[in-house]
N, C-alpha and C positions, 0 to 999 in steps of 0.2 A: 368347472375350472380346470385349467389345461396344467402342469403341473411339469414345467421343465428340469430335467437331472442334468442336463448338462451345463456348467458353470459359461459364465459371459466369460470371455476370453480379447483380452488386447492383444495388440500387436506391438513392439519396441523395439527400436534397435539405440544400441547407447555403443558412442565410439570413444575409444581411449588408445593418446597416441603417451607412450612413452619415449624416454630419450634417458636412458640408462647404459652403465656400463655392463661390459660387455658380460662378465660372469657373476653378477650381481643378481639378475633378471630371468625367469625360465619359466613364457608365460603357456608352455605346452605342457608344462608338470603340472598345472592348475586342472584341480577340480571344480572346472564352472558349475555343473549341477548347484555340485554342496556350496558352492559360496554364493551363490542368488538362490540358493532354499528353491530350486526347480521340481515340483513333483514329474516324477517320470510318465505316470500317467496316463497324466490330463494335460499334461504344460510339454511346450518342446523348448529346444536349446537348441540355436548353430552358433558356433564361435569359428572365428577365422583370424587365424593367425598370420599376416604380414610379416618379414622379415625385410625394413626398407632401409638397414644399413648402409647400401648402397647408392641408394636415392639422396640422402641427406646432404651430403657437400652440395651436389645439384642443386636441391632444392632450395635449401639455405640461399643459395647464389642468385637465384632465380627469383626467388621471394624479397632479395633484397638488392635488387639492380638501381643500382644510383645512376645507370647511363640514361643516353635520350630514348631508349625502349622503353620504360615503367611509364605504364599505363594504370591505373587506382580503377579498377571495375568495383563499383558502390553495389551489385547487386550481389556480389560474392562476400561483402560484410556483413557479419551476424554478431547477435549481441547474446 
């Protein structure tokens, strides 16, 4: 009997978009390890931090176009 040490390992990536003020929020002083219990290890971590302050008015506008451009792409809906 062949007797494996090294643990089964997933893969996950989980996205979280905030829209906080401005000195409220400081998600670069977070200790990801410690807050998802990451063993160092055996387990890895990458976090990436976005700063899309700048993108938002954009976005917003662009997301929400009432002219004759809005197009509804049904393949970009997720539930």
């Amino acid at each position: 009997m062949h007797n494996n040490s090294v643990p089964n390992l997933q893969r996950i990536r989980v996205t979280l978009d905030f829209e906080v003020l401005e000195d409220s929020f400081h998600p670069r002083q977070i200790d990801y390890h410690s807050l998802f219990d990451i063993n160092s290890e055996q387990e890895k971590l990458t976090v990436t931090v976005e700063d899309l302050s700048g993108l938002v008015d954009t976005l917003w506008e662009q997301s929400y176009d009432v002219g004759n451009n809005y197009e509804y792409d049904s393949s970009l809906h997720s539930i």
